[in-house]
C-alpha positions as CSV (number, residue, x, y, z in Angstrom):
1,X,-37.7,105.7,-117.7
2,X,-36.9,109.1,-118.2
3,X,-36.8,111.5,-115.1
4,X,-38.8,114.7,-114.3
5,X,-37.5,117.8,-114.3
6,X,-37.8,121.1,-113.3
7,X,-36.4,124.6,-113.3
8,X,-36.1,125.8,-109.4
9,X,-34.9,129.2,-108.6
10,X,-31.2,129.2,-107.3
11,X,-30.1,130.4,-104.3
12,X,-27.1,132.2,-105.8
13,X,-27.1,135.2,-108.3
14,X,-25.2,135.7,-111.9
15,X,-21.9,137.7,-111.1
16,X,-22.1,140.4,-114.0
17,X,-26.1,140.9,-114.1
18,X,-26.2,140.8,-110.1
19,X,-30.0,138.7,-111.4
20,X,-30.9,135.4,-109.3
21,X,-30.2,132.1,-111.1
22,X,-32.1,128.9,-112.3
23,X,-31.5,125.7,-111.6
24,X,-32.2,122.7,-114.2
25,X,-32.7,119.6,-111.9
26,X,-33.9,115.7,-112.3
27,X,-35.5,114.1,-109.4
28,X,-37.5,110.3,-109.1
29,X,-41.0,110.5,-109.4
30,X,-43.1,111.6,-106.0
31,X,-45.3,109.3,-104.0
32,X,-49.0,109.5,-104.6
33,X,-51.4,110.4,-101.7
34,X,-55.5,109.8,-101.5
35,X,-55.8,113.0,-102.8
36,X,-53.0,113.7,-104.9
37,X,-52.9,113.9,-109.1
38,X,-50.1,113.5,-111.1
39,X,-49.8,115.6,-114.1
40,X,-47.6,115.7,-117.0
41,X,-47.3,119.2,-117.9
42,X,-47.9,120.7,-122.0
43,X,-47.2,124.2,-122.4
44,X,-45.7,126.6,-119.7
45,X,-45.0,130.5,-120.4
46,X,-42.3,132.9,-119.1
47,X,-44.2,134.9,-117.6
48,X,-43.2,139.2,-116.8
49,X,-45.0,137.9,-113.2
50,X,-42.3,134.7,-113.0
51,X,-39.5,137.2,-113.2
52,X,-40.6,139.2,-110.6
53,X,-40.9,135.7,-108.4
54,X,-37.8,135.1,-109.3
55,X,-36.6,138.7,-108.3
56,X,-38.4,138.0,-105.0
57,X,-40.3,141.5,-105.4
58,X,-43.9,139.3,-105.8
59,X,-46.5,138.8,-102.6
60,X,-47.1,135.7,-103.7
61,X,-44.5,133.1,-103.5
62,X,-43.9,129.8,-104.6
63,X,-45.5,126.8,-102.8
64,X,-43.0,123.6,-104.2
65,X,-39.6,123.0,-104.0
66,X,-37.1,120.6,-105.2
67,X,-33.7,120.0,-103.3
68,X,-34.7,122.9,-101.0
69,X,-34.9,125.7,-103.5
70,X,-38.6,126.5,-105.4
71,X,-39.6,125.2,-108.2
72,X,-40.6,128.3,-110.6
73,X,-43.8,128.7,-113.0
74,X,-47.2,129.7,-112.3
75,X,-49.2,129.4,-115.5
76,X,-49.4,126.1,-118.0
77,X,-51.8,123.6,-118.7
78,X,-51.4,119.9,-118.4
79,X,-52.7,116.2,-118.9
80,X,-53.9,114.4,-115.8
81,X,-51.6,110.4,-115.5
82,X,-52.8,109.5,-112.4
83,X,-54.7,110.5,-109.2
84,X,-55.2,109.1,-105.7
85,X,-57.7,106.8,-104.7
86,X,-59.5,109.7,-102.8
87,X,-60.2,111.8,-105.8
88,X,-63.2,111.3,-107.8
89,X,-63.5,115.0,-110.0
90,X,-60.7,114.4,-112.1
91,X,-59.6,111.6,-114.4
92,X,-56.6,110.2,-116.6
93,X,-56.5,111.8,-119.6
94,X,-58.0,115.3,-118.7
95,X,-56.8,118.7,-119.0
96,X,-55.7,120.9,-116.4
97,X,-55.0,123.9,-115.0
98,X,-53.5,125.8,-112.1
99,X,-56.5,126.6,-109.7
100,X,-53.8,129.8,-107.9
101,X,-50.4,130.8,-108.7
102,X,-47.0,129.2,-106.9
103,X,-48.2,125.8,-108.5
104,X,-44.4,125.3,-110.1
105,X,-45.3,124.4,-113.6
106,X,-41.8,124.8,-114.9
107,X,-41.1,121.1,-114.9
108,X,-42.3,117.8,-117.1
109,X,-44.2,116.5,-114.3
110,X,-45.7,117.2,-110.7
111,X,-47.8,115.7,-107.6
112,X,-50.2,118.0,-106.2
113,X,-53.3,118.3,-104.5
114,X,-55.8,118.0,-106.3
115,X,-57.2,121.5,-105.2
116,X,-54.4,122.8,-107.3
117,X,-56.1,122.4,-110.5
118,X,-59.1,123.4,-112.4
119,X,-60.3,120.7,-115.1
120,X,-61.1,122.3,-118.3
121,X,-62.8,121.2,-122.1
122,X,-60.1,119.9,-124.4
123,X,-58.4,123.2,-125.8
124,X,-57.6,123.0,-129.7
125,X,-54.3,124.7,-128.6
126,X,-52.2,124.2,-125.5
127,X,-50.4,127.6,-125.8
128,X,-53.8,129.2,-125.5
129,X,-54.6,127.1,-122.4
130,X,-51.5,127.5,-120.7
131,X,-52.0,131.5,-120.7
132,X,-55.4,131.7,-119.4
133,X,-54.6,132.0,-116.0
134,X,-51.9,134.7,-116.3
135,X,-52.9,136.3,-119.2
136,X,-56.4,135.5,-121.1
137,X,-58.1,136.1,-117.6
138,X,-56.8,139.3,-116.5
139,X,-57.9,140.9,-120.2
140,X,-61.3,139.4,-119.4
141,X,-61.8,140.8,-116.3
142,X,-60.2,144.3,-117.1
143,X,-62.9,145.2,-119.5
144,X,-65.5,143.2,-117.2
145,X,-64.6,144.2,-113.7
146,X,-63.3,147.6,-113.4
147,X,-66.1,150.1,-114.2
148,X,-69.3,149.5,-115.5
149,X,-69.0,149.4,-119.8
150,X,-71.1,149.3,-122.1
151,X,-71.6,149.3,-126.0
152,X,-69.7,152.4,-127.8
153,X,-67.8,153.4,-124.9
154,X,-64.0,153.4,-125.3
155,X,-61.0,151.9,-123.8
156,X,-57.4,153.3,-123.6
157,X,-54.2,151.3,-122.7
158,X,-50.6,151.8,-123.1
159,X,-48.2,149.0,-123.5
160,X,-50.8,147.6,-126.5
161,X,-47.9,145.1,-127.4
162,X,-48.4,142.9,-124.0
163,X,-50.2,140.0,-124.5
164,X,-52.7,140.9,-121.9
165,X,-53.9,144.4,-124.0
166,X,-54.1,142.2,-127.2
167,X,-56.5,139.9,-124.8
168,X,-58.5,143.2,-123.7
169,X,-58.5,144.3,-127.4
170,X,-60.8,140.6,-127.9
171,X,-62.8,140.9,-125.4
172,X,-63.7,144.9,-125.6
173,X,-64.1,143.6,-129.4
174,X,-66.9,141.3,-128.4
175,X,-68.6,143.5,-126.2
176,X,-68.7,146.1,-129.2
177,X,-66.3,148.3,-126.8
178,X,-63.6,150.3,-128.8
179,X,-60.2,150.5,-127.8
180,X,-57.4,152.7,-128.0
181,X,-53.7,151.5,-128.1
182,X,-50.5,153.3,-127.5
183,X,-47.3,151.7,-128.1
184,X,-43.7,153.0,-127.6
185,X,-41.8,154.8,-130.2
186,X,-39.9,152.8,-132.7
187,X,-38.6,153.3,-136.6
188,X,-41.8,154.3,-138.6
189,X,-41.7,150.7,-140.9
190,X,-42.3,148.7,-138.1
191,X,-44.8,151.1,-136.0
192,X,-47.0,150.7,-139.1
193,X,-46.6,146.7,-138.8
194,X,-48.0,146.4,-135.7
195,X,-50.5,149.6,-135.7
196,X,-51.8,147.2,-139.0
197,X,-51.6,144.0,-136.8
198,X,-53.3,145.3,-133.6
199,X,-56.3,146.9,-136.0
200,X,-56.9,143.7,-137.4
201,X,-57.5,142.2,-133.8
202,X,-59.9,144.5,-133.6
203,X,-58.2,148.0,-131.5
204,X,-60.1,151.2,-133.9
205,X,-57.4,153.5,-132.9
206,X,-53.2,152.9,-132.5
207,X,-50.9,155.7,-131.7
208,X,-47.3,155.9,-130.7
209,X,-46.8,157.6,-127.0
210,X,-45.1,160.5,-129.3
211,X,-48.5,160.7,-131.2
212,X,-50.9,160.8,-128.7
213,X,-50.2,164.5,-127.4
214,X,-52.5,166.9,-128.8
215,X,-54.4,164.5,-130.6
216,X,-57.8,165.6,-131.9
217,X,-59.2,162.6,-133.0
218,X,-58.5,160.5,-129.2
219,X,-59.3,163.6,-127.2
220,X,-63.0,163.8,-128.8
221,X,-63.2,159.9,-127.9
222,X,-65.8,159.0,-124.5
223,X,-62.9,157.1,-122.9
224,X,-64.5,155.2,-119.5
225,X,-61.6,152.8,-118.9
226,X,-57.6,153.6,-119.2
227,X,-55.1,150.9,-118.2
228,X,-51.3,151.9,-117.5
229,X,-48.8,149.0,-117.9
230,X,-46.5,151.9,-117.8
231,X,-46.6,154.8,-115.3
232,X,-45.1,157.9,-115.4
233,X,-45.2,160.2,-118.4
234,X,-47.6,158.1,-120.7
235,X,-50.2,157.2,-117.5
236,X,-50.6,161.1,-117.0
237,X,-51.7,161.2,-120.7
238,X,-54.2,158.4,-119.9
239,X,-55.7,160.7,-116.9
240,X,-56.1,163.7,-118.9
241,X,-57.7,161.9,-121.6
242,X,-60.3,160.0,-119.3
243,X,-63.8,161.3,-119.9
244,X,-66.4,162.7,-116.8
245,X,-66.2,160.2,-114.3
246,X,-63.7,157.8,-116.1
247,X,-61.9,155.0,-114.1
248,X,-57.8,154.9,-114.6
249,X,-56.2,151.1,-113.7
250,X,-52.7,150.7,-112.4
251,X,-51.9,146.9,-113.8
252,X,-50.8,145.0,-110.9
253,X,-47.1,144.6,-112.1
254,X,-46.4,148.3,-112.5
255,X,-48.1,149.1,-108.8
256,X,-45.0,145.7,-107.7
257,X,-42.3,147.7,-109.8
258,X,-43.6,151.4,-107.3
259,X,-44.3,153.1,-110.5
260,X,-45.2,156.9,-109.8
261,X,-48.0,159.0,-111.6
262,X,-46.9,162.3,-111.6
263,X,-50.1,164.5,-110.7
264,X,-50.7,168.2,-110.3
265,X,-52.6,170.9,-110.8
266,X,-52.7,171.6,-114.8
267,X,-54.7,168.1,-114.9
268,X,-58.2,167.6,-115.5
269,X,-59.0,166.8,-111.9
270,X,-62.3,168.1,-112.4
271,X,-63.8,165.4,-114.4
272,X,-63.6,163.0,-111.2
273,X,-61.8,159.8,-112.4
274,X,-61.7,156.9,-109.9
275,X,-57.9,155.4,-109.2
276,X,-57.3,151.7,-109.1
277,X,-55.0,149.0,-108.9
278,X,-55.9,145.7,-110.8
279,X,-54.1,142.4,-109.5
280,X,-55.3,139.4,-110.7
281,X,-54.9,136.9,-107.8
282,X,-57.1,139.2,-105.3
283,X,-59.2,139.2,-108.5
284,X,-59.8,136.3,-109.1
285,X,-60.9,135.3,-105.5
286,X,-63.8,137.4,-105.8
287,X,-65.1,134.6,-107.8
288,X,-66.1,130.9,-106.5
289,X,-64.2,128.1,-107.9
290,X,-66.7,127.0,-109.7
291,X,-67.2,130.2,-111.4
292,X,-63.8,130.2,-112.5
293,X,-63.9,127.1,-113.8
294,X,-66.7,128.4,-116.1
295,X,-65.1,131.1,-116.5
296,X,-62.0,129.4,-118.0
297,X,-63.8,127.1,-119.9
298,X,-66.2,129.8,-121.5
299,X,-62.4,131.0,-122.9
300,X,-62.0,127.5,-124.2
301,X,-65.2,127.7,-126.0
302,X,-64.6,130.9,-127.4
303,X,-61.5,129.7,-128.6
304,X,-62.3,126.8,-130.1
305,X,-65.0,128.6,-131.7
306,X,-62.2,131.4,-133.3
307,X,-63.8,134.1,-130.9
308,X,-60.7,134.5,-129.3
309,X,-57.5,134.2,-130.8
310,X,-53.7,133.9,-129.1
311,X,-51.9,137.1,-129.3
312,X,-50.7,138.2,-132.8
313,X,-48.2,139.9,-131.9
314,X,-44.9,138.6,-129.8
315,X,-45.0,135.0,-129.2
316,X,-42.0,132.7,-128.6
317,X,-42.5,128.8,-128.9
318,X,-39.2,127.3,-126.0
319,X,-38.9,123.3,-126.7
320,X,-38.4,120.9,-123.7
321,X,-37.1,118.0,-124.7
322,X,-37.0,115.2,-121.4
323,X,-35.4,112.6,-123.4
324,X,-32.4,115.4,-124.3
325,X,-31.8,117.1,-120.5
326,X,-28.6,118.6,-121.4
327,X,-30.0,120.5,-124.7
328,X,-33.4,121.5,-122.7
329,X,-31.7,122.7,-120.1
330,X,-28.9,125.2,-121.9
331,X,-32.1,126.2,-124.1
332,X,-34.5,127.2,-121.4
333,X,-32.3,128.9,-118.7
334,X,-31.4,131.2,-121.6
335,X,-34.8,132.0,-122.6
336,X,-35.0,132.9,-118.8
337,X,-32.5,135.3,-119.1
338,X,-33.9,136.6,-122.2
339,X,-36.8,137.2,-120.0
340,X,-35.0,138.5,-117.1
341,X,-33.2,141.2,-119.3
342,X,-36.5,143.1,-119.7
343,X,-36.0,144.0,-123.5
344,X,-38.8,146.4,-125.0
345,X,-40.6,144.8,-127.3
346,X,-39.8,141.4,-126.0
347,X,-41.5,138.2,-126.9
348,X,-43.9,136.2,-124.7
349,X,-41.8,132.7,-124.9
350,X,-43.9,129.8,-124.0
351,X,-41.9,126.5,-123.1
352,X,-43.7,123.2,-125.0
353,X,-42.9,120.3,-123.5
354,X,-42.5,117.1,-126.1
C-alpha cells in the first residue's frame, strides 16, 4: 500500500535565502474516530497566503502536524474514502472542501473532523474547486461586500494579474459592473498580451501603473470601489481616482506585509472615501455555514455552467505522484521555493495529486 504524505513546514531555515524550509514526509494512515472522515486530497494550490504561514507573519496558524512540525496548505478540494460511524452529512465518494483555513491540505491524504469540510456538487474541474476557498471567494465577496454596487458603477484594482482580480473581473462582469485594471510595467509586447487577455475576461479598461497618471479617459470614470494589492505609490493613485464617497480596500495580504499609503494634503480628501481592510477569514464568518456552503456551490454552478472561468492568466499545473515519493518530493519543495522567492509576475502553481 502506498503511504501518505505531506509537506510540513521545517523547523530549520535555508542557509543562503535565510527562508523557512519544507519537509516531504510519509507517515501510516491515522485511526478513524465517530466523527472523523478520511479524505484523499485532488488539487492543492501554493497559495501567496501559505507563504506567509510559512513565514510565520499569518494570524492564523496551522491546526495539524506530522512528526511535531505543521503540516502546510490551506486551500484544495478532495474525495471523501471513509467516515466514522457518527457522521451521517457526508459520504464516500463526495467532494470536499476546507470549511476554515490551517486544514493542511498539502498532503495525499488526511483524518479530520468532519466540521473541517464543506461538501460541494461535483466540479467539472478540480483546479477550479481547490481555489474557491482562497481565491474564487474573496473576488466574490470584494465586489459583493465592500460598498453597496450597482449596475454601471466602476471598479479599480491594481495588481490585475492576481488570480483573485481576474476572479473580481467575473463577478463585476456578471453584475454588469466595469472594472479597471492596472498592472506593473513590463516590455510593451507582452503588456499588450495580457491588456488583450484580461479584456477578454471581461475588465473595459487596462493600464500600466506608468499609464494611469493623468489619464483622461479613467479620471472621467464613477469609480465606487478601488482595491490595492499593492500599497504605496500605485494605492495613492487609487484614492485620488475614487469618486464622491468612494470606498478604497487594503487586501488582507498587503495590510499582513504593513504596507503604507502615503497620504497628505494635495489628495482629494474632500470627496469622503471610506478606508478598509478586506481579510477573508473574518469575512467569511459573517456568513453561516450553511450559507457558505451555498455560497460555494453557487461557484460550482456557475462554473459548470461557463459563467465563471479559472484565471486566464498565470496558472501552474505541480504533479504529485504517491507511487514516485522521491520525484514528488524534489518537484514540489521547488515549486515552494519558486513561491517563496516572490517573483513579479509569478504563476499561481496548483499541486494535482494522481
Amino acid at each position: 500500500m502506498v503511504q501518505a504524505q505531506a509537506l510540513t513546514k521545517s523547523m530549520q531555515t535555508d542557509e543562503d535565502t535565510g527562508l523557512p524550509l519544507v519537509t516531504f514526509q510519509e507517515s501510516g494512515r491515522e485511526s478513524l474516530g465517530p466523527r472523523d472522515v478520511l479524505i484523499r486530497f485532488l488539487a492543492a494550490p501554493i497559495n501567496p497566503l501559505d507563504i506567509l504561514v510559512l513565514a510565520d507573519v499569518y494570524t492564523t496558524k496551522p491546526h495539524h502536524y506530522l512528526r511535531g512540525e505543521p503540516i502546510m496548505g490551506y486551500d484544495g478540494v478532495g474525495e471523501i474514502v471513509l467516515r466514522g460511524a457518527a457522521v451521517s452529512d457526508v459520504s464516500p465518494g463526495d467532494i470536499v472542501i476546507p470549511s476554515k483555513l490551517g486544514m493542511g491540505t498539502w498532503r495525499t491524504q488526511a483524518v479530520v473532523n468532519v466540521e473541517w469540510v464543506h461538501k460541494i456538487d461535483q466540479p467539472s474541474n478540480n483546479t477550479f474547486a481547490a481555489m474557491m476557498y482562497s481565491t474564487v471567494a474573496p473576488g466574490f465577496l470584494l465586489v459583493e461586500d465592500m460598498c453597496n454596487l450597482r449596475p454601471g458603477d466602476w471598479i479599480i484594482q491594481n495588481a490585475a494579474t492576481s488570480a483573485i482580480a481576474q476572479m473580481v473581473v467575473q463577478f463585476a462582469r456578471l453584475r454588469n459592473i466595469h472594472t479597471i485594471g492596472i498592472i506593473r510595467d513590463r516590455d510593451v509586447a507582452e503588456a499588450e498580451s495580457v491588456k488583450q487577455t484580461l479584456h477578454q475576461l471581461g475588465s473595459e479598461i487596462v493600464l500600466t501603473e506608468s499609464e494611469v497618471e493623468g489619464n483622461a479617459e479613467i479620471g472621467s470614470k464613477p469609480v465606487k470601489l478601488a482595491l490595492d494589492c499593492v500599497s504605496g505609490t500605485s494605492a495613492r493613485r487609487l484614492v485620488d481616482l475614487l469618486s464622491t464617497g468612494g470606498t478604497f480596500v487594503q487586501l488582507g495580504l498587503v495590510a499582513e506585509r504593513q504596507g503604507q499609503l502615503p497620504l497628505d494634503a494635495t489628495n482629494r480628501s474632500g470627496h469622503t472615501p471610506t478606508f478598509k481592510t478586506f481579510r477573508s477569514k473574518p469575512q467569511m464568518a459573517l456568513k453561516s455555514r450553511e450559507e457558505q456552503a451555498h455560497m460555494f456551490n453557487g461557484f460550482v454552478a456557475q462554473f459548470n455552467a461557463g459563467e465563471l472561468v479559472l484565471p486566464p492568466l498565470g496558472l501552474e499545473t505541480i504533479l504529485w505522484n504517491s507511487r514516485e515519493p522521491e520525484v514528488s518530493s524534489e518537484r514540489i519543495v521547488k515549486a515552494v521555493k519558486r513561491a517563496q522567492s516572490g517573483r513579479l509576475g509569478q504563476r499561481k502553481q496548483v499541486m494535482i495529486f494522481i
